[in-house]
C-alpha positions as CSV (number, residue, x, y, z in Angstrom):
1,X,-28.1,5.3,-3.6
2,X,-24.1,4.8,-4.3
3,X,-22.1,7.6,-3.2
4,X,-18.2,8.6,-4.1
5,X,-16.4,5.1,-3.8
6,X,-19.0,3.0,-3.3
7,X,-19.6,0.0,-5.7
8,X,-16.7,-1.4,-7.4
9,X,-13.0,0.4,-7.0
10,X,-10.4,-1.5,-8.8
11,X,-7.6,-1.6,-7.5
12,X,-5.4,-1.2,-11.2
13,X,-2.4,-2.9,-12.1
14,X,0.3,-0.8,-13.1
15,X,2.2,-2.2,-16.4
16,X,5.7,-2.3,-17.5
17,X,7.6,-2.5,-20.4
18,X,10.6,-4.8,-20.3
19,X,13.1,-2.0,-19.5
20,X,11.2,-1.9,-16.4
21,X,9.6,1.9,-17.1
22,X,6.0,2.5,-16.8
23,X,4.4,1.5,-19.8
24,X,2.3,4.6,-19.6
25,X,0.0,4.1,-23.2
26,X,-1.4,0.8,-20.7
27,X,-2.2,2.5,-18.4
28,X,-4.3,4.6,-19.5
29,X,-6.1,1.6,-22.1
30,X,-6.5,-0.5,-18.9
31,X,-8.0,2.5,-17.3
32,X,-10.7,3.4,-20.4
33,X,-11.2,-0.7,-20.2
34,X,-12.3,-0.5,-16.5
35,X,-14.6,2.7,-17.6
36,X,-16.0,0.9,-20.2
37,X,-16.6,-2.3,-18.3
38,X,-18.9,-0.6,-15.3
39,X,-16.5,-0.4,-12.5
40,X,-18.1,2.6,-10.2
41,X,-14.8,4.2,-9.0
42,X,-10.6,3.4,-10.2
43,X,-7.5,3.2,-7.4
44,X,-4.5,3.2,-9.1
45,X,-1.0,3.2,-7.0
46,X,-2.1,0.2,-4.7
47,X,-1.0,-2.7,-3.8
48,X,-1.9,-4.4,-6.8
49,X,-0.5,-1.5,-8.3
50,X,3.4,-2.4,-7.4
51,X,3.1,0.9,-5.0
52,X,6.2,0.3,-2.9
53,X,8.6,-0.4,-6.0
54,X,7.1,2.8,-7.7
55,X,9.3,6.1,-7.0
56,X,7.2,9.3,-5.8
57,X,7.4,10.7,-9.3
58,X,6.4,7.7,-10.4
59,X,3.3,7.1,-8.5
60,X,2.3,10.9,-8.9
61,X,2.8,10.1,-13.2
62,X,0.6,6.5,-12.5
63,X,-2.6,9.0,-11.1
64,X,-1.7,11.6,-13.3
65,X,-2.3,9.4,-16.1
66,X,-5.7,7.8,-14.6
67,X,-6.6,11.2,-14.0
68,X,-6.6,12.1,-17.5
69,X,-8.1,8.9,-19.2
70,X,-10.9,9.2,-17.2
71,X,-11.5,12.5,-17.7
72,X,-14.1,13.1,-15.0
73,X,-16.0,10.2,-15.5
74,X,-15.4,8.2,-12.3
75,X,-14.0,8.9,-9.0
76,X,-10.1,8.2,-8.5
77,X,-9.1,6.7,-5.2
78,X,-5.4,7.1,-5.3
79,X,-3.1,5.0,-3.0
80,X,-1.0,6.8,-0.5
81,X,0.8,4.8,2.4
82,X,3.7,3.6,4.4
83,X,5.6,3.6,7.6
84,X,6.8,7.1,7.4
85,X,4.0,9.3,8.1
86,X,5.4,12.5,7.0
87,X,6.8,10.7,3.7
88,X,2.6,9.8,3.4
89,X,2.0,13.9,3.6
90,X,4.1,14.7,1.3
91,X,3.2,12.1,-1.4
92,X,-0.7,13.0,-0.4
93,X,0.3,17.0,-1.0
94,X,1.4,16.6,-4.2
95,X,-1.2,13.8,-5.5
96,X,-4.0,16.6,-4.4
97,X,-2.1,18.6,-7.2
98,X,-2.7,15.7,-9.8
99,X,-6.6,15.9,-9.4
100,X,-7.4,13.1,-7.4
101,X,-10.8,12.4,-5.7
102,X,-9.8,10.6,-2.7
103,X,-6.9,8.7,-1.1
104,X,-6.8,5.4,0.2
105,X,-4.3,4.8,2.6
106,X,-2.8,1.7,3.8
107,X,-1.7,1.3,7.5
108,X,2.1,2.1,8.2
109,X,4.2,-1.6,7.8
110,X,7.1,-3.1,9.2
111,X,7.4,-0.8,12.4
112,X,4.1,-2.3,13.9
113,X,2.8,0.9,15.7
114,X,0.3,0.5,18.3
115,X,-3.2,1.6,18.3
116,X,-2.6,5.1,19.2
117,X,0.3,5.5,16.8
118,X,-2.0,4.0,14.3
119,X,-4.6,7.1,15.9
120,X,-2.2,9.5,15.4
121,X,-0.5,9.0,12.0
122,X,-4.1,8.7,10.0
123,X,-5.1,11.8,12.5
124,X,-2.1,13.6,11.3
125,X,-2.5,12.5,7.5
126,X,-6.3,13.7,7.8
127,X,-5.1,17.6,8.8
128,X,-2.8,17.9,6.3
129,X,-5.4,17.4,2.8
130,X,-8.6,18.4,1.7
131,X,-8.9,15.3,0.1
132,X,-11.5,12.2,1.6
133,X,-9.5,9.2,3.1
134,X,-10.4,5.8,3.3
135,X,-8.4,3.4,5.7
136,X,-6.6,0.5,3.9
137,X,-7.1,-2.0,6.9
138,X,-4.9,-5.6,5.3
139,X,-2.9,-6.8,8.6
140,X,-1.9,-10.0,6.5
141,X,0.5,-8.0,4.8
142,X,1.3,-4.8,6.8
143,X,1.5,-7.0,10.8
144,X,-0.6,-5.2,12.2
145,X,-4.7,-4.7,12.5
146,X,-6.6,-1.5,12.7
147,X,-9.0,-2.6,15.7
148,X,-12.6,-1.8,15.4
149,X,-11.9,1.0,18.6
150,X,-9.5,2.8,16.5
151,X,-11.5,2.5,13.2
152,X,-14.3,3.8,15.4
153,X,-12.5,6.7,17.2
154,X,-10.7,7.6,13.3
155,X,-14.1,7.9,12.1
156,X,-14.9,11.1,14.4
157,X,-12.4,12.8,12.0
158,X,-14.4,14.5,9.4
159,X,-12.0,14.1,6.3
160,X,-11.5,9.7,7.2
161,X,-15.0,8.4,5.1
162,X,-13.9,4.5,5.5
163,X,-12.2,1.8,5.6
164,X,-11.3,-1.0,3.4
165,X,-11.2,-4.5,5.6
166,X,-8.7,-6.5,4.1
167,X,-9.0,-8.3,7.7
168,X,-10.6,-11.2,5.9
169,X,-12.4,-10.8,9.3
170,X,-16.2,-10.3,8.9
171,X,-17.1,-10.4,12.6
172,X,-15.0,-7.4,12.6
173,X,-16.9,-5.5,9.5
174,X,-20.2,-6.5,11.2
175,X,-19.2,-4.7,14.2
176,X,-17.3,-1.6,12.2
177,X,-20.8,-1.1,10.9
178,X,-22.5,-1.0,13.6
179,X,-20.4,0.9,16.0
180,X,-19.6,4.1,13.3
181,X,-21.8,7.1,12.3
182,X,-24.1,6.9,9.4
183,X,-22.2,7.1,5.9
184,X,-18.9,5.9,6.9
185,X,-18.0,3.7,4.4
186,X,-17.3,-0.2,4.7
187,X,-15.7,-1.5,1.9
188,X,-14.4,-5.3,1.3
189,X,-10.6,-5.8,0.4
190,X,-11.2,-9.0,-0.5
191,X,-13.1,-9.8,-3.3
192,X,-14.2,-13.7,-2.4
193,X,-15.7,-11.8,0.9
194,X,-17.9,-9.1,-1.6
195,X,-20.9,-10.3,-1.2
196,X,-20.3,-11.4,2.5
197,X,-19.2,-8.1,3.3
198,X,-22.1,-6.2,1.8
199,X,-24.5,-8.4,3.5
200,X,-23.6,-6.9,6.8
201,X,-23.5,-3.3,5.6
202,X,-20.7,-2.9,3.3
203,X,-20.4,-0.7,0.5
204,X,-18.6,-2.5,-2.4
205,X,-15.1,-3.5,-2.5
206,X,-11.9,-2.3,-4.0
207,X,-11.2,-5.5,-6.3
208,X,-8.3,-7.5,-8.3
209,X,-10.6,-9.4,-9.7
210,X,-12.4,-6.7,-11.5
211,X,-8.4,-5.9,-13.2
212,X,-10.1,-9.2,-15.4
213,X,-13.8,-9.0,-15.5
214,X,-14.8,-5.3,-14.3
215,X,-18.4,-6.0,-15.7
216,X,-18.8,-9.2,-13.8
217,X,-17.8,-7.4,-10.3
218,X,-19.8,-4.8,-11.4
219,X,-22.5,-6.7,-11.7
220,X,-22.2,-8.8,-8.4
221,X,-22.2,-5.3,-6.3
222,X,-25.2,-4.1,-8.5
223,X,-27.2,-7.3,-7.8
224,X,-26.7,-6.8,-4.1
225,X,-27.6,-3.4,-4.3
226,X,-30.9,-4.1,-5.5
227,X,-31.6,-6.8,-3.2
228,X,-31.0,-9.5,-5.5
229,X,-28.7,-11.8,-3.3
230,X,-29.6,-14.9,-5.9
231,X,-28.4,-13.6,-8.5
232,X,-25.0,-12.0,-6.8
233,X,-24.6,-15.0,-5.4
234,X,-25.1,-17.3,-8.3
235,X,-22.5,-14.7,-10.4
236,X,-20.3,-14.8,-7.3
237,X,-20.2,-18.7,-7.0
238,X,-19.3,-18.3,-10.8
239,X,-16.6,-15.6,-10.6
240,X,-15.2,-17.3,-7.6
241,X,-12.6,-19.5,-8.9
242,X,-10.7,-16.3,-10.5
243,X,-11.2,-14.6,-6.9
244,X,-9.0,-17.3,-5.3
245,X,-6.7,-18.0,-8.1
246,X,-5.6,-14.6,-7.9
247,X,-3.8,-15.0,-4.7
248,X,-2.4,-18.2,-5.3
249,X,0.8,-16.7,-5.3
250,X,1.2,-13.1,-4.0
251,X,-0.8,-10.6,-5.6
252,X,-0.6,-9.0,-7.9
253,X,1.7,-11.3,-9.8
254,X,-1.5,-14.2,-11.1
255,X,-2.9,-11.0,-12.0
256,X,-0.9,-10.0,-14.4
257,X,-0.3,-13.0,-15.9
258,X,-4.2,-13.7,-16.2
259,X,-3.9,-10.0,-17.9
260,X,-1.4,-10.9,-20.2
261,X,-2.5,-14.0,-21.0
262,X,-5.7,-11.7,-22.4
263,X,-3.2,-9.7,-24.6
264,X,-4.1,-7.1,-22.0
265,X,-0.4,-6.2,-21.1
266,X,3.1,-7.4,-21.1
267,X,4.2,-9.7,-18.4
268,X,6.8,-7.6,-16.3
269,X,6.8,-7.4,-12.7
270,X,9.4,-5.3,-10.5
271,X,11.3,-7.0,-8.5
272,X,11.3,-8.5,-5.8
273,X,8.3,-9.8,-7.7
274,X,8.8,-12.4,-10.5
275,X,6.4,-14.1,-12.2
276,X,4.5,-16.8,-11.3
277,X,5.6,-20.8,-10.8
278,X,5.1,-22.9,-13.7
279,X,2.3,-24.5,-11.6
280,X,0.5,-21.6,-10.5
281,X,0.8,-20.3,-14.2
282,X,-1.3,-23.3,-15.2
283,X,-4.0,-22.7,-12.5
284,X,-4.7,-18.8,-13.4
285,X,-4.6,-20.3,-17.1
286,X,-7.0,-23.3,-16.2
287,X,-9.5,-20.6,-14.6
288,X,-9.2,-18.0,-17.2
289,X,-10.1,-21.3,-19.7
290,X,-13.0,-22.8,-17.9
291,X,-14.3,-19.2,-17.4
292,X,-13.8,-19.0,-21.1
293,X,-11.8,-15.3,-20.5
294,X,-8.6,-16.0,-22.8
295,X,-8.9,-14.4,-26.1
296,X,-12.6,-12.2,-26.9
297,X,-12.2,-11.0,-23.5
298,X,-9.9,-9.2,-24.0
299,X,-12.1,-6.1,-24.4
300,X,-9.7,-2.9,-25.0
């Protein structure tokens, strides 16, 4: 049986117009177009989202917006993170006000803490909301890895309900798994590892991929759910050249070209993101081609 943010979470985009603003009429079509394609919960504000170019009012306008599109209809998992643990509070105060469901956040960057600074800033985010967290666990970007003791002693904490493992390290799901209490959640942050990570007791995943083809990553998690490893793996082997083609430069930026190649948005990053290398622009448009995604895909 899936419970709140289990399944597939995508981690949304957020779009811009060419002045650099929100483009806040896309966000809310890319949200109904995740509804409508099957995804099983939405986490705006992310990574993928651009979250640490967006302002606070910004990010709180981003949720508000999913909020509102979605009218009730899935859970909303919004991202709140970052290295200053009473900055995380306040963000997390005010998005409660919004109507979120949840809030993933990411572990503090840049300052490296240790494990028990790691304890106490997701100890100290957890008495300050009402709200469920999930740990955003992705030491590729942040420096610094949640270790499956601290995962373990966090999940004590009533109000922390998981962790996304953006670890890329599935001996280290396996043993999250076994070593929390019943229901904690386990979900992949890496969508090439979905099926991997689910076969050792994960949950779902919160996924870029499904930003392109929500039905197809639905469908994957939906197949595992049911047993049917064949036929997620057969749809995963399928689905996987988009998967890895999405981080051939950082992410989100083949994202949102694949996306706007699909008419889905405009093509505007903030910086210090650009867009994408003439060569990697032909690789996300090669997959999108042989995946025949460009054009009728576009479903909105």
């Amino acid at each position: 049986m899936r419970t709140r943010f289990t399944g597939v979470g995508t981690a949304l985009v957020t779009p811009f117009r060419k002045d650099g603003s929100v483009d806040e009429a896309a966000v809310r079509t890319l949200a109904r177009r995740q509804i409508d394609g099957g995804v099983h919960f939405l986490s705006p504000v992310g990574t993928t989202g651009e979250a640490p170019t967006l302002s606070h009012s910004e990010k709180l306008r981003v949720i508000e917006l999913v909020v509102e599109e979605n009218n009730g209809r899935l859970p909303v998992l919004a991202g709140a993170g970052g290295y200053d643990t009473r900055e995380t509070i306040a963000l997390i105060r005010d998005i409660e006000k919004v109507g979120a469901d949840g809030i993933l956040s990411v572990t503090p960057y840049y300052n490296k803490p240790t494990q028990e600074g790691l304890y106490q800033h997701y100890k100290a985010i957890a008495e300050s909301t009402r709200l469920p967290i999930i740990l955003y666990n992705v030491p590729g970007r942040t420096g610094v890895n949640i270790d499956v003791a601290t995962t373990v002693r966090l999940s004590a904490i009533e109000t922390i309900v998981g962790v996304k493992e953006a670890s890329g390290n599935v001996v280290q799901m396996s043993e999250i798994f076994a070593q929390t209490p019943s229901g904690f959640l386990l979900l992949s942050g890496d969508d090439p590892l979905t099926v991997a990570a689910m076969a050792v007791g994960g949950r779902g995943v919160i996924s870029v991929a499904s930003n392109v083809a929500p039905s197809e990553m639905a469908s994957i998690v939906e197949m595992v759910e049911n047993g049917d490893y064949a036929g997620a793996r057969k749809l995963h082997s399928w689905l996987l050249p988009l998967c890895q083609v999405n981080f051939v430069e950082s992410n989100p930026i083949p994202v949102k070209a694949a996306m706007a190649a699909m008419g889905l948005l405009e093509e505007n990053y903030r910086l210090p993101l650009v867009p994408p290398s003439a060569a990697s622009r032909d690789k996300v448009l090669r997959v999108l081609q042989t995946l025949k995604m460009l054009g009728a895909a576009a479903r909105v």
